[in-house]
C-alpha positions in Angstrom: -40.5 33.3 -17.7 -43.3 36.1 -17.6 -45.8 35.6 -20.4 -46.3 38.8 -22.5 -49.7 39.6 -22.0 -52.7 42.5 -21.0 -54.8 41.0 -18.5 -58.0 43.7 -18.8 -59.3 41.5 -15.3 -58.9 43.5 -12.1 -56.4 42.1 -9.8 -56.7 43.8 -6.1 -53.0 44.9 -5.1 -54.0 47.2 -2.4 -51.4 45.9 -0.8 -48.4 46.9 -2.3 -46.3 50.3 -1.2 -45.3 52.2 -3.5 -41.8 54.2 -3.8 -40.8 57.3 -6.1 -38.7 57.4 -8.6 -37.9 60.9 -10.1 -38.8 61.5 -13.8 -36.3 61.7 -16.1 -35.5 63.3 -19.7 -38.1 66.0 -19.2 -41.1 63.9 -18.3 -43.3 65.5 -15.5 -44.5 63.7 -12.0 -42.8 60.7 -10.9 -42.5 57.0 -11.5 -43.8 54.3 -8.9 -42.5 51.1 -8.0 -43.3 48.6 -5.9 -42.4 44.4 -5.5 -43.6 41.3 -4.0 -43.0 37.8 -4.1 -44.7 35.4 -5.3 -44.1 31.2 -5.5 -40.3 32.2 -4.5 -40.2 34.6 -7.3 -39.6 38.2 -6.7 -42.0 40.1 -8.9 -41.6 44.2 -10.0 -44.3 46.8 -10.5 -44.2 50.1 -12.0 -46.8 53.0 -13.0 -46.5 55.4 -15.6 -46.0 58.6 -14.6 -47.7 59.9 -11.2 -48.3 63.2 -9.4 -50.3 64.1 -6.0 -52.3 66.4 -8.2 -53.6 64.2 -11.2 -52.8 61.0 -9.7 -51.4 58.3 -12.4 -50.8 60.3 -15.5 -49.6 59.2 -18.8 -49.0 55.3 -20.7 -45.6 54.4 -20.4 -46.9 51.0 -18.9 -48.5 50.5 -22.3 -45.6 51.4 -23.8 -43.4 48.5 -22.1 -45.5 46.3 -23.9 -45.3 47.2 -26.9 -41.7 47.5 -27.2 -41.6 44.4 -25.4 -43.6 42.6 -28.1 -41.6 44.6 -30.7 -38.3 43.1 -29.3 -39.9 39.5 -29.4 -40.4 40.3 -33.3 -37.2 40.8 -33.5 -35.6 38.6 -31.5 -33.5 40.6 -29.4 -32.8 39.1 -25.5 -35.2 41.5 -23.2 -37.2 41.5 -19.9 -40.8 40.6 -20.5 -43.8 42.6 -18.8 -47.1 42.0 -18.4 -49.7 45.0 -18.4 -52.0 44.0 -15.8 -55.2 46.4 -15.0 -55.3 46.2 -11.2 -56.8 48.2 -7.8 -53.8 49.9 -6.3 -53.7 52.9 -3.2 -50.7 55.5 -3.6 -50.5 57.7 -0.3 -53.7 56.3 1.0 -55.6 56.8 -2.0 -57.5 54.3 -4.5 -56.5 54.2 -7.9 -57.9 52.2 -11.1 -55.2 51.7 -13.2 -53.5 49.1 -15.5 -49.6 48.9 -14.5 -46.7 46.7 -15.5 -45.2 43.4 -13.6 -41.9 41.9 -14.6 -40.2 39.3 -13.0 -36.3 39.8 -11.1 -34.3 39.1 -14.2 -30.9 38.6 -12.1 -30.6 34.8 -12.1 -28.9 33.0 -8.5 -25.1 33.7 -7.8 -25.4 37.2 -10.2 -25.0 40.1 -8.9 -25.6 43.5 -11.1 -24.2 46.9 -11.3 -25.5 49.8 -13.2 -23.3 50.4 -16.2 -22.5 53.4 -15.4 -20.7 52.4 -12.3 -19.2 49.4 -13.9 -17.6 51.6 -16.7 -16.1 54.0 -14.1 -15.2 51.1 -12.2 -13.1 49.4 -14.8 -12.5 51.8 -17.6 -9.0 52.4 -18.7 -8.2 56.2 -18.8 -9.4 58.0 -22.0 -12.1 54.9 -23.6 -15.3 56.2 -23.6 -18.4 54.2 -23.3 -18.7 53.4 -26.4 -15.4 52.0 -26.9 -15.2 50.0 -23.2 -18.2 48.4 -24.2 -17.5 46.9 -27.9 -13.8 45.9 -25.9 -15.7 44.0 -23.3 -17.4 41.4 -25.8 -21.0 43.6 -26.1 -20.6 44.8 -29.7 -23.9 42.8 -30.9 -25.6 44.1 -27.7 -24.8 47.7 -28.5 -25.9 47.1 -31.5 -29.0 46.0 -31.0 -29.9 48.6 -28.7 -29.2 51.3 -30.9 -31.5 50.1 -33.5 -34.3 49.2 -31.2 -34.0 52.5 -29.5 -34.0 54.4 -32.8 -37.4 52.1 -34.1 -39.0 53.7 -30.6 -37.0 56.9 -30.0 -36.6 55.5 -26.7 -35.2 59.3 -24.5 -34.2 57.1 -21.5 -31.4 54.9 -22.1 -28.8 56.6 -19.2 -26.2 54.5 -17.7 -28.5 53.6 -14.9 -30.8 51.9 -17.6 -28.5 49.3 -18.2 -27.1 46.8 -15.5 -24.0 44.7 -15.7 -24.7 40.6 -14.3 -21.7 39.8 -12.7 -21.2 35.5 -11.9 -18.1 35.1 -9.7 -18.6 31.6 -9.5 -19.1 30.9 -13.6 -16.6 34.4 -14.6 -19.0 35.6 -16.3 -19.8 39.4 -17.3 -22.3 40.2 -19.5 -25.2 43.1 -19.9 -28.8 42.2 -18.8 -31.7 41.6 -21.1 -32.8 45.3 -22.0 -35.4 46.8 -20.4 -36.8 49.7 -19.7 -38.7 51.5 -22.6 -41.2 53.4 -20.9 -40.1 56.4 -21.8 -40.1 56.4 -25.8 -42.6 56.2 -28.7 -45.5 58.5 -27.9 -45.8 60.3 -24.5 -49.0 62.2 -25.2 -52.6 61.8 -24.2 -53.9 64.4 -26.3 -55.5 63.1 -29.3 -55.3 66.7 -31.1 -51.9 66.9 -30.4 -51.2 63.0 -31.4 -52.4 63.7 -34.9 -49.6 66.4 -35.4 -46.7 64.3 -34.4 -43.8 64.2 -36.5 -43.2 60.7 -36.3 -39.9 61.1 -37.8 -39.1 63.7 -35.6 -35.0 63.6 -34.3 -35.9 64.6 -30.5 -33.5 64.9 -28.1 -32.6 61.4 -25.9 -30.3 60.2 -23.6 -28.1 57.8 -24.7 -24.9 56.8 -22.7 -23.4 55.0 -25.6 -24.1 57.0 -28.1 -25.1 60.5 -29.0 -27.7 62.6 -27.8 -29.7 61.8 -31.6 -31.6 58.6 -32.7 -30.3 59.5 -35.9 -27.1 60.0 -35.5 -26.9 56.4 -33.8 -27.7 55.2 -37.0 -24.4 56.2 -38.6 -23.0 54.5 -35.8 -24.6 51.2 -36.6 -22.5 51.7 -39.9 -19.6 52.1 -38.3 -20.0 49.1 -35.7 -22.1 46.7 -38.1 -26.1 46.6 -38.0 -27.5 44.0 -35.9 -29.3 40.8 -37.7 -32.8 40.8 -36.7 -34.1 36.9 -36.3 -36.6 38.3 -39.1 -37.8 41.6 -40.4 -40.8 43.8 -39.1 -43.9 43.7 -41.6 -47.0 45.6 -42.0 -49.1 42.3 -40.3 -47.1 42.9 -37.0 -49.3 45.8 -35.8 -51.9 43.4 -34.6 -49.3 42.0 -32.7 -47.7 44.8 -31.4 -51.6 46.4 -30.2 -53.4 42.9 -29.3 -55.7 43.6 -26.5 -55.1 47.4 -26.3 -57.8 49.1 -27.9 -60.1 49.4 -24.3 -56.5 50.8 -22.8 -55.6 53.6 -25.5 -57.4 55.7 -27.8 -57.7 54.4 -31.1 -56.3 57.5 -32.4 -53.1 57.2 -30.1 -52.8 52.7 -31.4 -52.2 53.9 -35.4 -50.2 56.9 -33.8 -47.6 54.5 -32.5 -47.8 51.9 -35.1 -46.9 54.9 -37.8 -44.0 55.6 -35.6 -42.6 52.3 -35.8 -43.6 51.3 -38.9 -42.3 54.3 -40.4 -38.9 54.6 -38.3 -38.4 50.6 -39.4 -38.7 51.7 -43.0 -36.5 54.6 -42.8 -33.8 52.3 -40.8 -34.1 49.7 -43.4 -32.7 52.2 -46.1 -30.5 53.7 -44.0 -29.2 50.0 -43.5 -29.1 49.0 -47.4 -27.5 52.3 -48.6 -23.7 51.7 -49.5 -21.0 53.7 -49.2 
């Protein structure tokens, strides 16, 4: 497995090509990926946002790791990245950058489908997502991703953002690790503008189990049951959440993200205790 870590050396991956992915949930420029192998392992890259007229835009690499570290906290079953400051070209031109590398999570005989297309697949006529999923054995999962994505007001969890693993030989279905959080906490580089953020703030996400409303996914945890944590988030975690970040992001945007999850854990916490 990956070790969750910020490697601040410069690796030279010149090499790589790089393909487009198209922004999502209002996010300007592009996201690039790339993969190589490496000791038989298939290894994934990806920038935070890109465009031909700024070049690499944005922390949502920085991001990953964070939520990746939150998730470890937490205990919840995710894909691990490593934020790894490297020498990259994108249409022929050098970059200095730091990027994220996970490894190919899809263990041999599986075979995974988006979950979009496995709930049109297999649906039964009127269950929504919601539904198909707490029927196919996933409650705890939804559950946990709910909660996680309301601690980071993670925008970007669209049916494409989940994957199905599929073992014909074991019979097995069940949702991958979750991955993906690029796209939540803060998506600013403006230090002004970080200071005035409503961390509380109910923006607008995508959510294909759920509502279009961190917030209102919360009342669906108290409908579905509130996921048990393998312990509870405490104010000594932000070292561990920022280790090894302060020569990556301004200092000003570290406490940002910290209030954000700090304060977001507090609010879910009495949310989670009220009764009735």
């Amino acid at each position: 497995m990956l070790e969750t870590k910020v490697i601040h050396e410069i690796s030279d991956l010149r090499y790589l090509s790089w393909a487009r992915i198209k922004g999502s949930s209002g996010t300007a420029g592009s996201f690039l990926k790339a993969y190589s192998t490496l000791n038989g392992k298939k290894l994934y890259y990806k920038l935070s946002s890109f465009n031909d007229m700024e070049g690499i835009i944005g922390h949502e690499c920085v991001n990953e790791i964070i939520a990746d570290r939150l998730l470890s906290i937490l205990g919840i079953d995710h894909l691990h990245y490593q934020l790894q400051h490297a020498n990259i070209i994108v249409h022929e031109k050098a970059y200095e950058t730091y990027l994220c590398v996970s490894e190919d999570f899809k263990q041999k005989g599986e075979s995974k489908t988006a979950l979009e297309t496995y709930y049109e697949l297999m649906h039964p006529e009127g269950v929504n997502m919601l539904d198909f999923c707490i029927a196919s054995g996933w409650k705890n999962y939804v559950r946990e991703m709910l909660a996680v994505d309301f601690l980071i007001l993670n925008r970007d969890r669209h049916g494409a953002n989940i994957e199905v693993l599929s073992n014909p030989r074991e019979k097995t279905v069940v949702p991958a690790p979750l991955y993906d959080h690029g796209l939540s906490m803060i998506l600013l580089d403006d230090d002004m503008k970080i200071k005035n953020i409503d961390v509380m703030e109910d923006k607008r996400i995508q959510c294909c189990v759920g509502t279009m409303s961190a917030e209102k996914n919360l009342g669906i945890l108290r409908q579905i049951g509130f996921p048990i944590f393998s312990r509870t988030l405490t104010g000594s975690d932000k070292a561990v959440l920022l280790e090894g970040l302060d020569s990556v992001i301004s200092p000003v945007l570290a406490e940002k993200t910290w209030e954000l999850i700090w304060k977001r854990w507090c609010h879910y916490e009495e949310f989670r205790n009220q009764t009735g």
